[in-house]
C-alpha positions in Angstrom: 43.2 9.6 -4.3 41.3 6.4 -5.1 39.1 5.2 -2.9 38.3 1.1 -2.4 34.5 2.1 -3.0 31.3 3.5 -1.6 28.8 4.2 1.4 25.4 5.4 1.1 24.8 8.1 3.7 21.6 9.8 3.3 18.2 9.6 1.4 14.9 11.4 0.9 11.9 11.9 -1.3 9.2 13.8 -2.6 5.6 13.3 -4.0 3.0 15.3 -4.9 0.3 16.2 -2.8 -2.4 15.2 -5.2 -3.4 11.9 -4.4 -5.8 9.7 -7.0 -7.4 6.1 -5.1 -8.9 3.2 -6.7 -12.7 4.7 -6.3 -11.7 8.1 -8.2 -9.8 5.7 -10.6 -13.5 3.5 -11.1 -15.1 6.7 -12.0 -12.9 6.7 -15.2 -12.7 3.6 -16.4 -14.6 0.4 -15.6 -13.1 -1.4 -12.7 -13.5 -1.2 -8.8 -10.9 -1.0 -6.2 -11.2 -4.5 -5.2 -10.0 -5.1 -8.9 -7.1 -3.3 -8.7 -5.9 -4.0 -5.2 -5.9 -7.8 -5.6 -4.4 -7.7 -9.2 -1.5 -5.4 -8.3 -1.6 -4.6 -4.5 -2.1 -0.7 -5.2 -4.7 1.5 -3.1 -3.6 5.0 -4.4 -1.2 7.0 -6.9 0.2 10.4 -6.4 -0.5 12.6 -9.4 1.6 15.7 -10.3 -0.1 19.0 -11.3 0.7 21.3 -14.1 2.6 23.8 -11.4 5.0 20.7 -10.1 8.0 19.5 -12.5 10.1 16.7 -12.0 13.1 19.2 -11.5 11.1 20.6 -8.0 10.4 17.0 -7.4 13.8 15.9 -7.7 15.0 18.7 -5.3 13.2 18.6 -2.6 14.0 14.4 -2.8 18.1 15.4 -2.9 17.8 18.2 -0.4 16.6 15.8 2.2 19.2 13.3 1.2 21.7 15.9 1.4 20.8 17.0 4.5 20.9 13.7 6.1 24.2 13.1 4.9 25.3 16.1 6.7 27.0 17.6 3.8 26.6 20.9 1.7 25.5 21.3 -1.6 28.3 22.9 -2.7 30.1 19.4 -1.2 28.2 17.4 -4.7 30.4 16.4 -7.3 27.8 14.9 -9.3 24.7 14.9 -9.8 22.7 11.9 -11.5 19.2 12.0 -12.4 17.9 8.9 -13.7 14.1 9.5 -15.4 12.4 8.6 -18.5 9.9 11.4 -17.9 12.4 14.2 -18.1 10.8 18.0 -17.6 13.5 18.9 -21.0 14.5 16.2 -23.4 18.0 17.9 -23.6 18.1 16.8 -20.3 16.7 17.7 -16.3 19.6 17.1 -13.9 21.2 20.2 -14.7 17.8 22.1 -13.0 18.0 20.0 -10.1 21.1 21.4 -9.6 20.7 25.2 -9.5 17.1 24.5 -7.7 19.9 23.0 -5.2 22.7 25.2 -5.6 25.2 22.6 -6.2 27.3 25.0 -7.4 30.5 22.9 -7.8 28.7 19.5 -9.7 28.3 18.7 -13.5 24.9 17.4 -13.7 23.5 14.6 -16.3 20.7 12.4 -17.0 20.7 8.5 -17.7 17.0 6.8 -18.8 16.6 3.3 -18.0 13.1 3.4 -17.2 12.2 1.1 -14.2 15.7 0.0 -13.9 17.0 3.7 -14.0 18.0 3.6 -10.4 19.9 1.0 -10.1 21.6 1.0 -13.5 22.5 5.0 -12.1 23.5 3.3 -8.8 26.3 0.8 -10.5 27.4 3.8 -13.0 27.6 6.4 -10.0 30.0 3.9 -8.2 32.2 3.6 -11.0 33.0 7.4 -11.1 34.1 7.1 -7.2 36.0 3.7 -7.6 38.1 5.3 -9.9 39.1 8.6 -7.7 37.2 11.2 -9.8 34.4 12.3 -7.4 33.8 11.6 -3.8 30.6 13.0 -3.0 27.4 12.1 -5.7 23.3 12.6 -5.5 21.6 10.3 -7.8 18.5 10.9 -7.8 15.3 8.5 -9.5 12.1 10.4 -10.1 9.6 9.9 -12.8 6.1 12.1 -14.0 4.6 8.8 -15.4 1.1 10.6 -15.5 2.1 12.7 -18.6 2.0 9.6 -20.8 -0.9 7.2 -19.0 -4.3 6.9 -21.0 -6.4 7.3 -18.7 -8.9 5.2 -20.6 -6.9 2.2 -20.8 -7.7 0.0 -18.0 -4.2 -2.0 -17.9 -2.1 0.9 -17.6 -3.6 3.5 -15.8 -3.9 2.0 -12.8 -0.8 1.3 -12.1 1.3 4.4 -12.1 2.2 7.5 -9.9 4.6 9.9 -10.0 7.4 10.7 -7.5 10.8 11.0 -6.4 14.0 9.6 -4.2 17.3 10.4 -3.8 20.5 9.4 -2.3 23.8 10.3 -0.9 26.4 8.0 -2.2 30.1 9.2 -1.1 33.6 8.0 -1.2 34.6 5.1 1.2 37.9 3.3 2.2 35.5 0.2 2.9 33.1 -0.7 -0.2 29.1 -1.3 0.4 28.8 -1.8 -2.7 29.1 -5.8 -2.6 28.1 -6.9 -5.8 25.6 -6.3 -8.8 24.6 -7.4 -12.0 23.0 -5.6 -15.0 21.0 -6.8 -18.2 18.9 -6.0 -21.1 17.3 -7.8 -23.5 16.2 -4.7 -26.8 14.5 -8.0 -28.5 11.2 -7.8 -26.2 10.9 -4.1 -25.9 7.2 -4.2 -27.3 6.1 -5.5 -24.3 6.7 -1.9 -22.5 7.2 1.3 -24.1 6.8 4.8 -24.5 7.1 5.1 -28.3 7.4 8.0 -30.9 4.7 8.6 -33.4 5.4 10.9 -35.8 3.8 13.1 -38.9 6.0 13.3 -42.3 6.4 17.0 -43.4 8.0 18.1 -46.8 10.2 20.6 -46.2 11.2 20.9 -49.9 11.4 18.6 -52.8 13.2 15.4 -51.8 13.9 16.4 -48.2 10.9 14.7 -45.7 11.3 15.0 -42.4 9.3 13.9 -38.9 7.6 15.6 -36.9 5.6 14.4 -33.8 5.0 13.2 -29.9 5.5 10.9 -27.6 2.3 8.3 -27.4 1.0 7.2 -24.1 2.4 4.2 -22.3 1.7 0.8 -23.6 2.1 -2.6 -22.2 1.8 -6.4 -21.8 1.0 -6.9 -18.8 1.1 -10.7 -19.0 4.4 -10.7 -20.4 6.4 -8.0 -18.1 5.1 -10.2 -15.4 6.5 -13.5 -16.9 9.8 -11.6 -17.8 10.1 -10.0 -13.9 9.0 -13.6 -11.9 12.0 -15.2 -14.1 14.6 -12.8 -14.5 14.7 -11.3 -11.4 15.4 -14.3 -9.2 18.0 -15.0 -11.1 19.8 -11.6 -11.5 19.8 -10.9 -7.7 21.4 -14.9 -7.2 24.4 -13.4 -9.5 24.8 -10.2 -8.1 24.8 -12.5 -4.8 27.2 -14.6 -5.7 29.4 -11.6 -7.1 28.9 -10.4 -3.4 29.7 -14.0 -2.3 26.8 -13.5 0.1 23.7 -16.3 0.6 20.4 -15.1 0.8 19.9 -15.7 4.6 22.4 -12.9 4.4 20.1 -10.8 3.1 18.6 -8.5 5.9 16.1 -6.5 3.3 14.4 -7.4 -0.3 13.8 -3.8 -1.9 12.2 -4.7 -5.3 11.0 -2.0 -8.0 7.3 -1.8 -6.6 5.5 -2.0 -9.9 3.0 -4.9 -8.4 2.4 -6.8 -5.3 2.1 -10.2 -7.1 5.3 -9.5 -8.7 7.0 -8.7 -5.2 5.5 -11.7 -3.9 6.6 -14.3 -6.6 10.3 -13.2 -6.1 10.8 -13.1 -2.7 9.5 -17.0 -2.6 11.3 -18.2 -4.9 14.2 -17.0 -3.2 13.0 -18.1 -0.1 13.1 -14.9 1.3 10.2 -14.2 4.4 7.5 -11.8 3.6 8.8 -9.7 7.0 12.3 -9.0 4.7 10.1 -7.3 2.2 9.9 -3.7 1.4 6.5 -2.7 -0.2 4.7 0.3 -0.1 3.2 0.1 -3.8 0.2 0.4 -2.1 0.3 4.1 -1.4 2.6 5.3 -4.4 1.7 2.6 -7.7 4.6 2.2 -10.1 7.0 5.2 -9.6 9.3 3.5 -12.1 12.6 5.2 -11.5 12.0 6.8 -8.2 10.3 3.7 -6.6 13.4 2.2 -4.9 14.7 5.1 -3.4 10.9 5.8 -2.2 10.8 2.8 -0.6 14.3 3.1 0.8 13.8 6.3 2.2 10.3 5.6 3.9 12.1 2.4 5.5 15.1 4.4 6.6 13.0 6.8 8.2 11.2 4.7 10.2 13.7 3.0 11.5 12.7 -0.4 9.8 16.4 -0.5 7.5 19.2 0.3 9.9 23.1 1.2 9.3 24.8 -1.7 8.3 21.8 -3.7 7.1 22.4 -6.0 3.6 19.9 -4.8 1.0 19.4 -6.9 -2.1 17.9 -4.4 -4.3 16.2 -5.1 -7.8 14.9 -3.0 -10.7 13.2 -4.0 -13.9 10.8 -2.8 -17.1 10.9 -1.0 -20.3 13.9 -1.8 -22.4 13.5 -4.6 -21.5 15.9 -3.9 -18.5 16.5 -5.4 -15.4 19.5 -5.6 -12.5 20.3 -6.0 -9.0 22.7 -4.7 -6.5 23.7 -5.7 -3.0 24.7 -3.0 -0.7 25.2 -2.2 3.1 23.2 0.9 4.1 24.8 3.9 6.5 27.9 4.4 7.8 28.2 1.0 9.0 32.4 -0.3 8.0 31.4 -4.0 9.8 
């Protein structure tokens, strides 16, 4: 059977328990928490520790999506784990799903950094548009402390690590109102998580690499100019695609990577600051779990109700960005 398109019925997430403020942060490097608090908006991060994995992480966020869905596990088709910070670089989702026991789904990863979830989003719909799977968790969750220097001022007080889920299941009615993806590979410089690598001879005439991942780097000045730009105009097309205004808009859920950043979209889309979901200030940058975070806090306290319009954006390393209108719950209105 084909089905028209999706709903999203259930959320959750999971952070470690760990939790690193501005103050610990000044005893590090030189800065203050007034200094990072009015430059990004962030009080606090949540660190992982050696004994938590993004896998564990990633389950506990889909097990409370799952079970506020009111589905089984063994009711998942597919499971999507969008990460750049994956436990195995062959790939994580398949753990998530035996720490779940999703017995019946195929499990994958997709990396699109801080645009991972909502690039996962739009690719998860596709496999339900066209009849395959019905029932899918896609799940955003990223370890960002394993590659921070925690001597570089820029960078390592942004980040945290986490992770959110969602339910997203076959509909006759489609929530899913519009989107719109882009990347741009020319300014990837301005955020990455590069290679370096050591040359070893195996034999005569045959080199090969052998290395690491180095620690986060970034422009700071740059990714903001990009993100003030781009994303205004990528949520106006995915609005249009939706053939929705903004005053239709009930909710602004932006990738929380800064306040400033938050701030500087939702005016120049006229958007009031009471239609803005933040809570960057307890969490940092996530990256890939930091929309569903935010989504599932808001759900859960009632703020985001069934049937509300959420224009939702995500954007960073690649350089990458998109944005996707959806209805929340169960709502067919």
């Amino acid at each position: 059977m084909q089905y028209k398109g999706i709903r999203i019925i259930g959320c959750g997430s999971a952070v470690p328990s760990a939790c690193l403020d501005n103050n610990a942060i000044a005893n590090l490097v030189d800065t203050s928490d007034e200094w990072i608090a009015t430059r990004t908006g962030i009080r606090q991060r949540h660190l992982a520790n050696p004994e938590e994995s993004l896998s564990s992480l990633g389950a506990i966020a889909a097990k409370n999506a799952i079970e506020m869905a009111g589905i089984s596990p063994t009711d998942i088709d597919l499971i999507l784990l969008t990460t750049s910070t994956p436990d195995d670089l062959f790939g994580t989702a398949c753990q998530i799903q035996a720490g779940l026991g999703a017995t019946k789904a195929i499990a994958f990863d997709l990396t699109a950094a801080c645009s991972g979830f909502l690039f996962g989003l739009v690719t998860a719909a596709q496999f339900i548009r066209t009849g395959v799977y019905k029932n899918i968790v896609l799940v955003g969750a990223d370890i960002l402390s394993r590659w921070v220097d925690w001597q570089d001022r820029g960078t390592c007080v942004l980040f945290g690590d986490g992770a959110g889920a969602i339910v997203i299941q076959a509909s006759d009615r489609d929530n899913l109102l519009g989107f719109e993806l882009k990347s741009d590979g020319s300014q990837n410089h301005f955020l990455n998580l590069g290679y370096g690598s050591q040359t070893k001879e195996l034999t005569s005439g045959i080199t090969v690499n052998k290395g690491n991942f180095q620690n986060i780097t970034m422009n700071g000045k740059e990714v903001y100019r990009f993100a003030v730009q781009r994303v205004p105009e990528v949520i106006d097309k995915a609005l249009f695609q939706a053939n929705l205004s903004v005053e239709e808009v009930d909710w602004l859920l932006l990738h929380q990577a800064n306040q400033r950043i938050l701030d500087a979209v939702a005016q120049r889309l006229n958007i009031p600051t009471d239609k803005v979901i933040s809570n960057l200030a307890n969490y940092g940058n996530t990256s890939a779990a930091s929309i569903p975070l935010a989504l599932n806090e808001a759900v859960r306290q009632g703020k985001i109700k069934s049937g509300d319009v959420i224009a939702a954006s995500g954007f960073g390393a690649g350089l990458s960005w998109g944005a996707a209108i959806f209805k929340w719950g169960n709502s067919d209105s």
